[in-house]
N, C-alpha and C positions, 0 to 999 in steps of 0.2 A: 822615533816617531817624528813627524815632520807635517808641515802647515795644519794643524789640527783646528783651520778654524772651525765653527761651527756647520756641521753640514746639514742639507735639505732632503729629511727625514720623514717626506711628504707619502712616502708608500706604507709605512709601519703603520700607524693608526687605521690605515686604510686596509691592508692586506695583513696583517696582524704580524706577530711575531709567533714561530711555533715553537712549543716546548722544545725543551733539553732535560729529558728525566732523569734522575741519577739513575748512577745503575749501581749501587751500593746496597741494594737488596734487588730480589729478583722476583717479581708476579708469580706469584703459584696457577695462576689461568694463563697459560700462554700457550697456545696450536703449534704442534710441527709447523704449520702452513707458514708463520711467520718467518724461519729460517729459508725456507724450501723455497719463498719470495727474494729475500734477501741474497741468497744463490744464485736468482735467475738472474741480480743486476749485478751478479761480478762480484758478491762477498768475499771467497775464496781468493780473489786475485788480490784484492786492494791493499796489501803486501806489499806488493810490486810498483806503490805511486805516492813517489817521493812530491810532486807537484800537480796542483790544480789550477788553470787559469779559466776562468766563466764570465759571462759578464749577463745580468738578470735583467730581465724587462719588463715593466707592468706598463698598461695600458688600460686606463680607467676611460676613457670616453677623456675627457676634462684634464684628469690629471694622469700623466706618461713618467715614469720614473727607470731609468738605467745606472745598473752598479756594477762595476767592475771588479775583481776579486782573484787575488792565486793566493792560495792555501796550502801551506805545506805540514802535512798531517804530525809526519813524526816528528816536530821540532814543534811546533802548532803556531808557527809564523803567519801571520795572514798581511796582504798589503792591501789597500783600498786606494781605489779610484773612482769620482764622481765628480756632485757639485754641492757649492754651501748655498746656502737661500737665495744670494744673492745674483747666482748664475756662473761663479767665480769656479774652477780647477780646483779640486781637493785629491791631496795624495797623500797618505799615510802610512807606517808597518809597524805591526806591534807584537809581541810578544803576549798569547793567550793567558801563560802561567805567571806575567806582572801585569797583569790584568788592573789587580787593586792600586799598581803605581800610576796610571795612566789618568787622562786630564779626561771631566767628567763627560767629553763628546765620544769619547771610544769607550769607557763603561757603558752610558745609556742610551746613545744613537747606534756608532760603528759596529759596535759587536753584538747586538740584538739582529740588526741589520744583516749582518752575518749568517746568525744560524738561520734569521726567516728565509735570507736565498740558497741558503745551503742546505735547510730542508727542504724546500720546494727542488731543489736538484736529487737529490739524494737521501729522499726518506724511505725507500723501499732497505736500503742496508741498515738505517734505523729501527727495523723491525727488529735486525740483530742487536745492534750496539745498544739500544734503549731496553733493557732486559727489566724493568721496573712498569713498565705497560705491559695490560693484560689484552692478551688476542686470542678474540672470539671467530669461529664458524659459525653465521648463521645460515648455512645453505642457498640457495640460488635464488634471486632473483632480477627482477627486469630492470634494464639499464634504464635510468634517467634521461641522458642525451641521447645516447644510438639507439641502434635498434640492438634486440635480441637479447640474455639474460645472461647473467654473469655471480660466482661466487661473492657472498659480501662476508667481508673479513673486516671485525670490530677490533676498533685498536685502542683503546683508554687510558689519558696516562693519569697521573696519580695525582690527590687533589692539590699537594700540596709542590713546590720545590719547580726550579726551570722558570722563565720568562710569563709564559701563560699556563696555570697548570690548571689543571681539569678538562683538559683540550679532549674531543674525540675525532677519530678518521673513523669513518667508510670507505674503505676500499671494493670497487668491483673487478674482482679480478679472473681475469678468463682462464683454458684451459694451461696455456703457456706461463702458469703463472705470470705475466703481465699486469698492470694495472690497466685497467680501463676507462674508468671513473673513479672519482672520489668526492666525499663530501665530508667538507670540516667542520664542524659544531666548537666555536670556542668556549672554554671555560669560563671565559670571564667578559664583562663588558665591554669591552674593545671594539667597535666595527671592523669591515661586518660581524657578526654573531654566525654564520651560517657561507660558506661558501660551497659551489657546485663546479667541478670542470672535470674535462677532459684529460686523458693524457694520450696523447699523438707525438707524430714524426720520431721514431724511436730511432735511435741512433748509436754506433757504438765510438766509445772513447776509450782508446785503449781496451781495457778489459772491463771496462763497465759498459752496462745498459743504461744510456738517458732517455728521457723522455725531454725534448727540449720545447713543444707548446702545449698550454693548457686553455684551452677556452670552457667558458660558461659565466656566473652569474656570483658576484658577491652582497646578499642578502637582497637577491633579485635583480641588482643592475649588472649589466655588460663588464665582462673581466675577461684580460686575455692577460695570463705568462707565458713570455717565453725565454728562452739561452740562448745564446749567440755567444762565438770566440770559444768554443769549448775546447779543452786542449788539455792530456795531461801530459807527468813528466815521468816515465817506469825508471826503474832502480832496479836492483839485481835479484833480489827476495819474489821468490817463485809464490809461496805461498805464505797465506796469513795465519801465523801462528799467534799464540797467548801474549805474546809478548809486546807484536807489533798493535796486539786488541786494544792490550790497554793501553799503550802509549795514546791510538787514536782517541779513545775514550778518558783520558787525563789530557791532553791538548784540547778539546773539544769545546769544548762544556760539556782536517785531513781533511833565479828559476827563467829557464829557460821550458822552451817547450814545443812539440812537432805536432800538428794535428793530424790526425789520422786520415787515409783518404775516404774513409766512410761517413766522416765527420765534416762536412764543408761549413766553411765562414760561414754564417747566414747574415745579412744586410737588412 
């Protein structure tokens, strides 16, 4: 690890941190639909991806935050790039599974910071790897932002354990198993309490399905995420078998790299 000063952790209070449920037990309410989502964004494949480079972007009106990140699943290396409060370069890599050896800015800023943009990139494969949240079919109804009406899929995670726990999703998800909207209910006091957005510009990386902008509202004011730099690294492993599961799921709490042509920089 390297310059660990203090970094400007201005988006986590604001956009919260989202769980990471153990998955040491398993939900006895859990839908086929949860897998059958998880599938449509390339579960099956992600086997095959040795690296992730992303870089996250919120846009509060006031306050704008960009974080930079490549992840590398089966080792569970992650490096950062941003800024400290000051306005100053911060560059870091750390090792997920010495976690507890690490200086108290990558325990309680860096790696919080992590999973919040790493699930906003990538919670639909969370519906797999999080097997300790329960997922509900409530049957159809009408989308919030767009027009027209979409399945809502209740996702709950458990009250206890992960960063925020008692977190709920709504997902609305259409015929393509796709996400359409969603809405976050967090567990616990933190602002917002309540987030609403989109999921647009669907894109593919590699073998995943992203969604790289999300606009709508965090407990009523103006909120846009987006990704930029998306980019992974494939490895040889065709399919994701039990073994590659758990490694992602014990790295967790998944470098060089080529973007794809369906993938462009976004600016």
């Amino acid at each position: 690890m390297r310059n660990a000063s203090r970094v400007t952790m201005i988006g986590l209070p604001i956009l919260g941190v989202l769980v990471f449920a153990a998955t040491t037990s398993r939900a006895q309410n859990r839908s086929p639909i949860a897998e059958q989502i998880a599938k449509t964004y390339g579960l099956d494949s992600f086997g095959q991806i040795e690296g992730m480079r992303y870089t996250f972007n919120a846009d509060l009106g006031k306050v704008k935050v960009s974080r930079s990140w490549v992840w590398e699943p089966k080792t569970g290396q992650i490096s950062y790039q941003g800024k400290d409060k000051a306005g100053k370069p911060v560059k870091l890599t750390y090792l997920r599974s010495q976690l507890s050896s690490q200086d108290a800015v990558v325990k309680d800023e860096i790696d919080p910071a992590f999973f919040n943009d790493q699930y906003w990139l990538l919670f639909p494969l969370h519906l797999s790897w999080d097997s300790s949240a329960e997922v509900k079919e409530t049957g159809k109804q009408k989308l919030l932002l767009g027009k027209g009406s979409a399945s809502r899929i209740v996702v709950k995670y458990p009250s206890e354990g992960g960063y925020t726990p008692g977190d709920t999703w709504e997902l609305f998800v259409g015929a393509d198993n796709r996400i359409e909207e969603f809405i976050f209910h967090r567990g616990g006091s933190k602002k917002p309490t309540v987030v609403v957005a989109s999921w647009g510009d669907y894109k593919k990386a590699g073998p995943l399905l992203v969604s790289l902008d999300h606009r709508g509202t965090g407990d009523g004011n103006p909120l846009r995420v987006s990704f930029s730099d998306v980019s992974v690294k494939l490895g040889g492993l065709k399919h994701l078998g039990e073994r590659a599961i758990n490694n992602t799921r014990a790295h967790l709490g998944a470098s060089s790299s080529a973007i794809p042509a369906a993938l462009p920089e976004i600016r």
